[in-house]
N, C-alpha and C positions, 0 to 999 in steps of 0.2 A: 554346662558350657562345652561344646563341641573342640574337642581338640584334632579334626581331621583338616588338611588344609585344604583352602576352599581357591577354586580357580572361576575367573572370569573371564568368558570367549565371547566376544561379541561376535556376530552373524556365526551364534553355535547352532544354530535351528536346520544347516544346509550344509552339505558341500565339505570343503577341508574345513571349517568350524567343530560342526556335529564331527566329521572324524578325530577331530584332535577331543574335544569334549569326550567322547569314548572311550579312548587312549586312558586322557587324564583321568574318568571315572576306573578303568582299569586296573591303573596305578595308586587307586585308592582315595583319590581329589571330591571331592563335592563340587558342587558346579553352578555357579549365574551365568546360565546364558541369552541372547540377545536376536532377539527376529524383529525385522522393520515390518512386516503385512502379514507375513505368514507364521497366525498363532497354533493352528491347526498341528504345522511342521515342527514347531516349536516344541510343542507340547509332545507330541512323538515323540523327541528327539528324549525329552524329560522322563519318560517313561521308560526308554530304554538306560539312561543310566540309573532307574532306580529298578530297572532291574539286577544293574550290576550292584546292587547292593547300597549305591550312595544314595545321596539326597541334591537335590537339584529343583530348581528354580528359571524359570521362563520370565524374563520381562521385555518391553517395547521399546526399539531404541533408532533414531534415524540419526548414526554417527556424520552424518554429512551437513545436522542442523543442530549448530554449535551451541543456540539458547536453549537447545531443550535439556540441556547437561544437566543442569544447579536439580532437574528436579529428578530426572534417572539418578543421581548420585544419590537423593533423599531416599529413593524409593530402593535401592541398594542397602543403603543404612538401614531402613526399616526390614527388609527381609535379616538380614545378618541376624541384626537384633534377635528378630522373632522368630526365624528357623534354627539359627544357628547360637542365639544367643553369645554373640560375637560383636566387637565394632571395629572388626577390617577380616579383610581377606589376603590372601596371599601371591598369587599370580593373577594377572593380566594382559588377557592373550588379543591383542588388536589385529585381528585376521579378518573382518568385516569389509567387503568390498564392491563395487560395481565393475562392469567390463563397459570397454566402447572405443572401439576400433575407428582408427582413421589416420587417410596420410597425414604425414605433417600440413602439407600445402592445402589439407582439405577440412583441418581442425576447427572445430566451432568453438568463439569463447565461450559459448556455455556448456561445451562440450567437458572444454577444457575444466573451466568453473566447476564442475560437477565433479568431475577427478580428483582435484585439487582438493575439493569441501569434504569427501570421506576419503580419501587415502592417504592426506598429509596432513590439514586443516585438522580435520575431523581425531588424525591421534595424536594429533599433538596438543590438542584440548581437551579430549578426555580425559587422555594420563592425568596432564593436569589437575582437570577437577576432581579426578578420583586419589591423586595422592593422600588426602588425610585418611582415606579409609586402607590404604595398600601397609600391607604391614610390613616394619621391619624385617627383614633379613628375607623380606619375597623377591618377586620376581617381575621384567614386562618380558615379555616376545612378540617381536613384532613382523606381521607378513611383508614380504617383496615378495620380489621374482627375479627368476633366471634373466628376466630381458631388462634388469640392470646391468647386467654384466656381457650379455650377447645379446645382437640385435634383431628383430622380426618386424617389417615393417607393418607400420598401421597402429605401433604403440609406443611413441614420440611421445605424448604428453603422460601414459602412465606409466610409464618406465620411469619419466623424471619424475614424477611422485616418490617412486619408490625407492628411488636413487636418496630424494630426500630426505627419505624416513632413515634408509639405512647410514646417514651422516646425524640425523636426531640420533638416533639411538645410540651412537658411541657419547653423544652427549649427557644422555639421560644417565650411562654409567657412569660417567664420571661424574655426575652433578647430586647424583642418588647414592652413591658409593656411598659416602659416611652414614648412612642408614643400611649399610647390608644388601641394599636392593642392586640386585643384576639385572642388566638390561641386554639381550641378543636379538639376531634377526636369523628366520626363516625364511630361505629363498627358493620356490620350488621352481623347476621347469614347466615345463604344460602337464597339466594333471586329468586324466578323464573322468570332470565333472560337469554338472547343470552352466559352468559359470564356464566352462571352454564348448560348451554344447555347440553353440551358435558358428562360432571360429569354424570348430571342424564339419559343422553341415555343409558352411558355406563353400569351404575348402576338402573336398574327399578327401585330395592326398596329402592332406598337411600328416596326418597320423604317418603314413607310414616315411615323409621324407624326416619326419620330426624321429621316427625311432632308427634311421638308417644313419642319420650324425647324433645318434647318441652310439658311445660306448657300448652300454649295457642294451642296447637294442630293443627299447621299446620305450614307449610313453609310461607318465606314473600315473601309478593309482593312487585314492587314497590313504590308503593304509602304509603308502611309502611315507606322508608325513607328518599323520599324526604322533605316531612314537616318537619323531624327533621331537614335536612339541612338549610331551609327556618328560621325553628326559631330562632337559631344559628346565624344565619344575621337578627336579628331582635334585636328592642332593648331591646323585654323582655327577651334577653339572652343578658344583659349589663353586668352582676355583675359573669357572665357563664365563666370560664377561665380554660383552662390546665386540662379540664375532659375529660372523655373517655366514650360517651354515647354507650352504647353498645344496640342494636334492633337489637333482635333474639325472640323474642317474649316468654325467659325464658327458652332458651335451655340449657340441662345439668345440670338444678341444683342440 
């Protein structure tokens, strides 16, 4: 029986997922991570944390379609089982997302709908279903963003998603608490990834108005927050509960 603890990143195959999965493999985590089409990337991703020495696993997950949970959860049970000879895991990282910009006044409800179904929907039904497998005294973290807290227009409906999440989540700590389980939020500013790509083509100068009202004067990268992830499943974040770490490197103040 594997006694390393084992972390789950959904949309680990890309982007701040695969950076936090790396982190976490770093800091010595095993890993179930989660791609919706791209197995290819997945698998990549898989490779590189066993080069860092751990052990990791790729499975197919589309968090935005809530019936397919009951059998991703079996199919979770069965790796544990059989790689790890385990029946839970320990962290739970709901970083899995879509982008899709638009005024308020110009919001589609299936726009809307679609946001909804993986950025709020979608983890607050997973947690869910994956409670029996999350072990005591683990962990969730869950992604926002900076534009809960300051505003950019064009992200009206995902910002309230994420505003959502970040009011689930002080719930989850206290409703989880008597099992040990901590529940925190990850809030980054704009990060130069596949999933801001689009934003900043369409916009040249968003990069540099975006790093002239930050503080620290510059956009982040990823490796600004996967470590946050990592420490968060560690145990010098034992006493760490129902906060809202926000890295944006002091944007807006």
């Amino acid at each position: 029986m594997s006694t390393s603890k084992i972390a789950l990143v959904t949309g680990g195959s890309r982007g701040l997922g695969r950076n936090s999965a790396l982190h976490l493999a770093q800091a010595g985590h095993d890993l179930i991570i989660t791609y919706r089409t791209q197995e290819a990337e997945a698998q990549e991703a898989v490779a590189q944390i066993e080069a860092l020495g751990r052990q990791a696993v790729a499975l197919p997950l589309d968090t935005g379609r809530t019936a397919t949970f009951p059998v991703f959860v079996a199919a979770v049970n069965e790796q544990l089982q059989h790689k790890w000879q385990r029946a839970s895991f320990d962290f739970l990282i709901n970083n899995a997302g879509i982008d899709a910009r638009s005024a308020f006044a110009e919001t589609t409800e299936e726009d809307f709908d679609n946001l909804l179904n993986v950025h709020f929907k979608g983890v607050y039904f997973l947690t869910q279903n994956l409670l029996p497998l999350l072990a005591d005294g683990g962990g969730v973290v869950n992604f926002s963003t900076g534009l809960a807290r300051f505003t950019t227009p064009g992200y009206a409906a995902y910002a309230s998603m994420k505003g959502a999440v970040e009011t689930l989540t002080k719930y989850m700590a206290k409703e989880l608490g008597g099992r040990g389980i901590r529940a925190n939020v990850v809030a980054p500013g704009i990060i130069k990834t596949d999933f801001t790509a689009a934003a900043r083509e369409a916009h040249p100068q968003l990069e540099q108005y975006m790093s002239a009202n930050t503080a620290l004067g510059r956009i982040g990268e990823p490796d600004d927050i996967g470590p946050i992830v990592a420490f968060l499943c560690s145990d010098a974040a034992r006493w760490v509960n129902a906060q809202r770490l926000e890295a944006s490197g002091g944007y807006s103040l």
